[in-house]
DSSP file (Angstrom, degrees, kcal/mol; ACC not computed):
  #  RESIDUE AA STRUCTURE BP1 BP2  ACC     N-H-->O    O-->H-N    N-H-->O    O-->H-N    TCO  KAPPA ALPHA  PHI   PSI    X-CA   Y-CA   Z-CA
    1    1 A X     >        0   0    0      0, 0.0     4,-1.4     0, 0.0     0, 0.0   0.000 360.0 360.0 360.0 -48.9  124.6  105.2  117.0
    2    2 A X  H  >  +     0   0    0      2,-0.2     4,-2.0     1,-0.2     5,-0.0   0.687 360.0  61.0 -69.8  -7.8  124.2  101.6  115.5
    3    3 A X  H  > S+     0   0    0      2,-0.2     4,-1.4     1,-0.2     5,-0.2   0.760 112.6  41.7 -91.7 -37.3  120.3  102.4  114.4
    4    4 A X  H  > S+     0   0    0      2,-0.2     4,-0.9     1,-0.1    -2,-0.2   0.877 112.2  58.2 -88.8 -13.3  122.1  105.6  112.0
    5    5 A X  H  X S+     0   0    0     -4,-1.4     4,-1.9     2,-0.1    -2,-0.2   0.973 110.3  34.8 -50.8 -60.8  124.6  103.2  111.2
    6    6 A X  H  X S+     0   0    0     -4,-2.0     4,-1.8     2,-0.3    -2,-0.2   0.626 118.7  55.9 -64.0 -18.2  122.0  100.4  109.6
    7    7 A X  H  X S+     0   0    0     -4,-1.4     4,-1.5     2,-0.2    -1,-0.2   0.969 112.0  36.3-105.0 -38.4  119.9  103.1  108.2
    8    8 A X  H  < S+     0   0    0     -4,-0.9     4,-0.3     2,-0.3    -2,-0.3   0.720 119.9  48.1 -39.7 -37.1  122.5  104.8  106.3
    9    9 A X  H >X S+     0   0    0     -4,-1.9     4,-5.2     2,-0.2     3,-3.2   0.937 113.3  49.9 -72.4 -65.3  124.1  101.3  105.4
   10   10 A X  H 3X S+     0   0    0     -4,-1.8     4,-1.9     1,-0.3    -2,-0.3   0.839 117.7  44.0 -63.9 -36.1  119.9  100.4  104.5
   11   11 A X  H 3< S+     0   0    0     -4,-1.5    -1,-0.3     2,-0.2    -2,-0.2   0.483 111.9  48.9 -64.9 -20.9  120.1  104.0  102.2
   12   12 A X  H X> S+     0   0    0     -3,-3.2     4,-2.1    -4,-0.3     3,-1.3   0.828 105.2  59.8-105.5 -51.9  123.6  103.3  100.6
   13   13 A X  H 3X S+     0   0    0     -4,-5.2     4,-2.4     2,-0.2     5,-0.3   0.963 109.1  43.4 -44.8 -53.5  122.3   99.7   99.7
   14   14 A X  H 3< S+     0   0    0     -4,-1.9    -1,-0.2     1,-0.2     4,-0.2   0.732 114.6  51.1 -57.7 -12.3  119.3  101.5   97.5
   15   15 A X  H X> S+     0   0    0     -3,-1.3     4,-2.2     2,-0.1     3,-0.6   0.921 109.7  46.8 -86.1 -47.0  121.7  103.7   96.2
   16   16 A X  H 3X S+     0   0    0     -4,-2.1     4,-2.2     2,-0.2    -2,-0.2   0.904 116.1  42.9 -44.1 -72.2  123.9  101.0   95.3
   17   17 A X  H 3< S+     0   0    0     -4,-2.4     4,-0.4     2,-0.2    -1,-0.2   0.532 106.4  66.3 -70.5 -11.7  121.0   98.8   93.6
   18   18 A X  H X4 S+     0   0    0     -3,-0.6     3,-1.0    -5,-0.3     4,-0.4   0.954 109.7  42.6 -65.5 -73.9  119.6  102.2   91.9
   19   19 A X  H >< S+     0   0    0     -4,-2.2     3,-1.3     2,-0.2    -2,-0.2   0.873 105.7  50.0 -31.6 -67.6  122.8  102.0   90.1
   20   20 A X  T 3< S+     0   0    0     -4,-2.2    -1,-0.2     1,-0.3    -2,-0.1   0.448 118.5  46.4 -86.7  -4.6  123.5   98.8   89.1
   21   21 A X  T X> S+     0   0    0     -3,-1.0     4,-1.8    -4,-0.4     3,-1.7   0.346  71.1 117.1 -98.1  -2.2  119.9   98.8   87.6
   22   22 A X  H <>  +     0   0    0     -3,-1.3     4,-1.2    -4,-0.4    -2,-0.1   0.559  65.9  56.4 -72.7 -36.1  119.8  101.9   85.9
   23   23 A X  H 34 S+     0   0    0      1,-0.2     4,-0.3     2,-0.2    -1,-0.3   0.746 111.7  41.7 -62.6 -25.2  119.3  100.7   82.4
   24   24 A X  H <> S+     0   0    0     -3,-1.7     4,-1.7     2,-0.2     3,-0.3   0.775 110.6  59.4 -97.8 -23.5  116.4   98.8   83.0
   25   25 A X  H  < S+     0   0    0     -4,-1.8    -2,-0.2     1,-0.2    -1,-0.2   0.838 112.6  41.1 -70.6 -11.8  114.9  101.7   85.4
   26   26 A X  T  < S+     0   0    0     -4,-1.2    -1,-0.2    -5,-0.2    -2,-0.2   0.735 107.3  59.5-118.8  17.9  115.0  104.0   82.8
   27   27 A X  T  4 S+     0   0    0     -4,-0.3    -2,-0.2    -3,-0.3    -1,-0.1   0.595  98.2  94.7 -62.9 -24.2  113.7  101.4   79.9
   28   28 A X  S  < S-     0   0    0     -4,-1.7     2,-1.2     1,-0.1    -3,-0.1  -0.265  88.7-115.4 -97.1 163.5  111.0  101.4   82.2
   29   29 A X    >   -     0   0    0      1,-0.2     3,-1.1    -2,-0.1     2,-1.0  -0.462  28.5-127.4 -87.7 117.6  107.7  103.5   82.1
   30   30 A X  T 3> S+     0   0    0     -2,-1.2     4,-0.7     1,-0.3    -1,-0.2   0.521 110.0  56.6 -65.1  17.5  107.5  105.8   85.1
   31   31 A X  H >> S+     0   0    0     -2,-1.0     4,-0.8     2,-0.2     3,-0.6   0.815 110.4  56.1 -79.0 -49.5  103.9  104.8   86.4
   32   32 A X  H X> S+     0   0    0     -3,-1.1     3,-4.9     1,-0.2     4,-0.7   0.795 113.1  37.4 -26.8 -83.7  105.9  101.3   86.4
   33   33 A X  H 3> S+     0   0    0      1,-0.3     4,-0.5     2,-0.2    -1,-0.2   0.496 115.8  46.6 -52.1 -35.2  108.3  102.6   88.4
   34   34 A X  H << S+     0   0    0     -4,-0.7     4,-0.5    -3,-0.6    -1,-0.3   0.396 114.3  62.6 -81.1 -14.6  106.2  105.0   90.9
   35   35 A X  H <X S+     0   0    0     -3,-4.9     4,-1.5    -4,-0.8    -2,-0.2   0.942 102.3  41.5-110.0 -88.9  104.2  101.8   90.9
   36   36 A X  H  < S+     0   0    0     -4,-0.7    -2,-0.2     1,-0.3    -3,-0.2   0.100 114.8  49.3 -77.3   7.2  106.9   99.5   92.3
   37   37 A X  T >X S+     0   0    0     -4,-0.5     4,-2.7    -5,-0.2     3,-1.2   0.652 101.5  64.1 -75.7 -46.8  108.1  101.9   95.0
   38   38 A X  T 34 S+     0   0    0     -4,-0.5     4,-0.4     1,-0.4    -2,-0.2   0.718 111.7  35.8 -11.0 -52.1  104.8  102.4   95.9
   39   39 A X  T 3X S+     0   0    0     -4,-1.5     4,-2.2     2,-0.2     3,-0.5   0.828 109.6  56.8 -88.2 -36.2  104.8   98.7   96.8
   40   40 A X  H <> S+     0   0    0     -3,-1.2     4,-2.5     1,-0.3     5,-0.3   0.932 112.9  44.5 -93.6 -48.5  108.0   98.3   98.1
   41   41 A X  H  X S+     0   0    0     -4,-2.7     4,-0.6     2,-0.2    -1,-0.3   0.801 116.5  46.9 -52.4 -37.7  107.0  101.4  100.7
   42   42 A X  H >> S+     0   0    0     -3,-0.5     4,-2.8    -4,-0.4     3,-1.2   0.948 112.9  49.6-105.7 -64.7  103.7   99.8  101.4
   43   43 A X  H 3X S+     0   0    0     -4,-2.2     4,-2.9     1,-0.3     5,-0.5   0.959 115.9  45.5 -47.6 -63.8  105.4   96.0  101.9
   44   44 A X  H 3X S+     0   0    0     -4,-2.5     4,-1.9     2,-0.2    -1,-0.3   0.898 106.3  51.3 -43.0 -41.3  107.8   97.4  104.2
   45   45 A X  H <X S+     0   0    0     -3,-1.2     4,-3.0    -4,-0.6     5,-0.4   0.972 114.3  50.5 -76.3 -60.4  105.6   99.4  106.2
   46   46 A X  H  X S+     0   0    0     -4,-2.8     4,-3.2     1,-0.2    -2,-0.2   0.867 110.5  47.0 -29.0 -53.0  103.5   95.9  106.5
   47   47 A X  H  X>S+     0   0    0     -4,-2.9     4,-2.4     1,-0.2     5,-0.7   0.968 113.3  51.8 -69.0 -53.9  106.6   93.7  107.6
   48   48 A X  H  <5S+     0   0    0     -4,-1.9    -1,-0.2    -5,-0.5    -2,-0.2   0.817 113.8  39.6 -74.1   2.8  107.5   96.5  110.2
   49   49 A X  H  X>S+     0   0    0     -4,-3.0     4,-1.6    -5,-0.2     5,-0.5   0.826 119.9  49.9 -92.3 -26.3  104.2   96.7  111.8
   50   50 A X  H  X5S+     0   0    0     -4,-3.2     4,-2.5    -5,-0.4    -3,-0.2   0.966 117.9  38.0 -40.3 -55.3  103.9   92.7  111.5
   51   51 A X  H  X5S+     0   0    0     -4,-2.4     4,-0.7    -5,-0.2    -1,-0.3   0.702 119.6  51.7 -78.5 -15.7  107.1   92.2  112.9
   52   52 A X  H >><S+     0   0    0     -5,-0.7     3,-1.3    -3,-0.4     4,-0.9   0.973 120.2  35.5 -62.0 -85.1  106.3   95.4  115.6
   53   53 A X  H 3X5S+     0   0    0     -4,-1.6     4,-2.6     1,-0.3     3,-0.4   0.873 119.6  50.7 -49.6 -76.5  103.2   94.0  116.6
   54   54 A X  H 3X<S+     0   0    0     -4,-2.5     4,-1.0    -5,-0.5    -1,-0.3   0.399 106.2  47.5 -53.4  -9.8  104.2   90.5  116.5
   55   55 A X  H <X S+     0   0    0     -3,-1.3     4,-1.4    -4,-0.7    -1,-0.3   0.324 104.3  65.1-113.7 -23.2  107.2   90.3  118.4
   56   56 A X  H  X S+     0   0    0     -4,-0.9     4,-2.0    -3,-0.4    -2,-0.2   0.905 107.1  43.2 -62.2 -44.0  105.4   92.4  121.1
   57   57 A X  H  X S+     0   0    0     -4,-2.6     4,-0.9     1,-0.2     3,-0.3   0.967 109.2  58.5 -51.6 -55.3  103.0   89.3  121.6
   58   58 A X  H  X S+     0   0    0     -4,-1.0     4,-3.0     1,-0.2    -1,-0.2   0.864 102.0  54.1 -21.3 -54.6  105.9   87.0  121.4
   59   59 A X  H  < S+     0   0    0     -4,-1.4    -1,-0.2     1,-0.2    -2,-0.2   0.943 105.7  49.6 -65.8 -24.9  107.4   88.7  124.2
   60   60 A X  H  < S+     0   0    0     -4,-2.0    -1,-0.2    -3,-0.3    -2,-0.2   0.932 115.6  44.4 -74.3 -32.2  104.4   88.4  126.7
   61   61 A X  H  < S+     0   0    0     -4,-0.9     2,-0.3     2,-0.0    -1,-0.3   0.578 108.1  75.7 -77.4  -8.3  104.0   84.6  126.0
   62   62 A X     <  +     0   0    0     -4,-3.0     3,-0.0    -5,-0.2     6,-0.0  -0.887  47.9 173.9-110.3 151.5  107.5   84.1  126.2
   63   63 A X        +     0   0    0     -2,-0.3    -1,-0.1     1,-0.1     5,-0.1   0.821  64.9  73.5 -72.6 -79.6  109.9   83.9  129.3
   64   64 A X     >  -     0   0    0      1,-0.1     4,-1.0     3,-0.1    -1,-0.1  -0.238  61.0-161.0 -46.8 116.7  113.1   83.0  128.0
   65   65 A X  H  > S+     0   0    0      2,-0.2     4,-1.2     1,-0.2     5,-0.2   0.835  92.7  57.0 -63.6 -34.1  114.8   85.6  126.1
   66   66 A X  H  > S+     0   0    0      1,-0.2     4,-1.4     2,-0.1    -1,-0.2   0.900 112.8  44.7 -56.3 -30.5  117.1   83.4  124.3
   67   67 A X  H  > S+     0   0    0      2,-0.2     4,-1.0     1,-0.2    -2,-0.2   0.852 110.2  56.6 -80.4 -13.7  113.8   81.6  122.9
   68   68 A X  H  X S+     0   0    0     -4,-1.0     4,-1.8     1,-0.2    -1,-0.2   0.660 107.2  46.1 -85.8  -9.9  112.3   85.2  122.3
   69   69 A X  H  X S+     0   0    0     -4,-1.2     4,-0.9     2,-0.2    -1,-0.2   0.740 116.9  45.0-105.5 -17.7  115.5   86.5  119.8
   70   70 A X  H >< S+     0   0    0     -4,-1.4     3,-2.6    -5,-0.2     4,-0.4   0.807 114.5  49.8 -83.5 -71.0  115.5   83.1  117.7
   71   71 A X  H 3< S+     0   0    0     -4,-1.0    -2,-0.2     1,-0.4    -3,-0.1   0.518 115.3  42.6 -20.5 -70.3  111.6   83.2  117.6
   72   72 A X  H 3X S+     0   0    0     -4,-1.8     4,-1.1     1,-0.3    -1,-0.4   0.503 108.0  60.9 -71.7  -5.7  111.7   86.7  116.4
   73   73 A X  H <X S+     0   0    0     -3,-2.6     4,-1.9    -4,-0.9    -2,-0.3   0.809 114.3  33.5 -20.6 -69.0  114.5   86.0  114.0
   74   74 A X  H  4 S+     0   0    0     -4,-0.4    -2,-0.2     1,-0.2    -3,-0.2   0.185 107.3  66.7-108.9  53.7  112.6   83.5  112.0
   75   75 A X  H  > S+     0   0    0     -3,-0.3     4,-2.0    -5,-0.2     3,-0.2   0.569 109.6  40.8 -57.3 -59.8  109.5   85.6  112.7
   76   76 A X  H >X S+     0   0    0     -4,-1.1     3,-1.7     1,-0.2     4,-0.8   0.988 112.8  55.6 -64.6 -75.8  111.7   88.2  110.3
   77   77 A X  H 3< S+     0   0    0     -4,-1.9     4,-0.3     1,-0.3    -1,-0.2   0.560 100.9  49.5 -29.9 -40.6  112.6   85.6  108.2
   78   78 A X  H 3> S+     0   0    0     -3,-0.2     4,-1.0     2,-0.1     5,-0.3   0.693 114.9  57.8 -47.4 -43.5  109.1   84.5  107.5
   79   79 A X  H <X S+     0   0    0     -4,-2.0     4,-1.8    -3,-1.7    -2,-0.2   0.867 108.2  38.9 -46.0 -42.9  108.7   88.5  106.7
   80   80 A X  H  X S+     0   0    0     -4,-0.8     4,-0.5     1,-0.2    -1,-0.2   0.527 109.3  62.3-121.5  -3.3  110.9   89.0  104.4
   81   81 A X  H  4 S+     0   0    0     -5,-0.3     4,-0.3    -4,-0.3    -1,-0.2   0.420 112.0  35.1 -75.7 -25.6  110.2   85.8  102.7
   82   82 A X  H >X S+     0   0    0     -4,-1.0     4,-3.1     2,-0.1     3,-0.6   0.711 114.0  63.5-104.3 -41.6  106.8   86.4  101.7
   83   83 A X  H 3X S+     0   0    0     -4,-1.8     4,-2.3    -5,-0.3     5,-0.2   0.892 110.5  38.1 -31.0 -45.2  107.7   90.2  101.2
   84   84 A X  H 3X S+     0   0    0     -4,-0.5     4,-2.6     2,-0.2    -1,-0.2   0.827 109.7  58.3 -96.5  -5.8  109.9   89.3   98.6
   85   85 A X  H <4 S+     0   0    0     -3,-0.6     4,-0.3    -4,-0.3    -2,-0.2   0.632 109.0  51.5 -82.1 -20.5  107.6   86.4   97.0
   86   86 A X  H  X S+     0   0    0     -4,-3.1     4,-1.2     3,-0.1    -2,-0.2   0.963 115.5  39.1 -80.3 -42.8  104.8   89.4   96.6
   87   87 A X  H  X S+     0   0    0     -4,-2.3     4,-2.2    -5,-0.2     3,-0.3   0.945 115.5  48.8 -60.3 -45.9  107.2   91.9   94.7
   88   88 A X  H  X S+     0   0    0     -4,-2.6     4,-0.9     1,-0.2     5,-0.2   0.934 115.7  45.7 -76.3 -22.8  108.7   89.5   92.9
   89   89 A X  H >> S+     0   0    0     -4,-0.3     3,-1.2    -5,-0.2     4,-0.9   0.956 118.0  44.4 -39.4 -75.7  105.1   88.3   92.1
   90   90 A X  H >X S+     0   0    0     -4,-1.2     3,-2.2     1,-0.3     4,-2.1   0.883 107.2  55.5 -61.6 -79.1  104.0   91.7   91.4
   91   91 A X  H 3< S+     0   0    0     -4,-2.2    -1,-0.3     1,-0.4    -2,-0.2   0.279 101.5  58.6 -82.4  13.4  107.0   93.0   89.3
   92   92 A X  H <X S+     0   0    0     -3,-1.2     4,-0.7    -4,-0.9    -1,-0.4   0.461 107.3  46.6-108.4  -2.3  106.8   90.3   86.8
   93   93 A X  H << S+     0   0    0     -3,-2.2    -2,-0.2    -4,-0.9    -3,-0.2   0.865 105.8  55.3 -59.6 -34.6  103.5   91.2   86.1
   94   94 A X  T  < S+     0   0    0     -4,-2.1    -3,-0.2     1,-0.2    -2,-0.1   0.780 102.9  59.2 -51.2 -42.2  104.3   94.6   85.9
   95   95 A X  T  4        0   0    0      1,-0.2    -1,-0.2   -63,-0.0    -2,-0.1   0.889 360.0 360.0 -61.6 -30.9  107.1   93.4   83.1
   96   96 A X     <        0   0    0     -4,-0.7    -1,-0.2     0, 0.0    -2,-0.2   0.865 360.0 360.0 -94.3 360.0  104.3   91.9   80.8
């Protein structure tokens, strides 16, 4: 029940940001745009096998479970921190 909560939640947020962007997404040229889902789909799919993969290792070298949920906590934090310093990378090159 809480995993269709967060993904509807994770769907209402893109709807949300769809919106509130809208001038500049349609200012924009649509190979941009097809461009920079493209990436956003492909970066995601990266972080969630990193973080898949990688928090699977975690668990065999670790005991403790309290040390294994902060680990993997700023294991996703590390994720989503270079994720967004490669789009952001990316989509101001795309602007010039």
């Amino acid at each position: 029940m809480s995993s269709l909560f967060l993904l509807l939640l994770f769907i209402l947020s893109l709807v949300y940001l769809a919106v509130k962007h809208r001038k500049t997404i349609r200012s924009s040229h649509p190979l941009a745009i097809a461009g920079t889902v493209f990436l956003f789909v492909m970066e995601a799919v990266v972080a969630f096998v990193c973080f898949y993969y990688g928090g699977q290792w975690l668990a065999g070298h670790v005991d403790n479970n309290f040390a294994l949920v902060i680990l993997q906590f700023v294991l996703l934090f590390a994720l989503i921190v270079v994720c967004l310093g490669i789009l952001r990378k990316i989509l101001k090159q795309m602007e010039k």
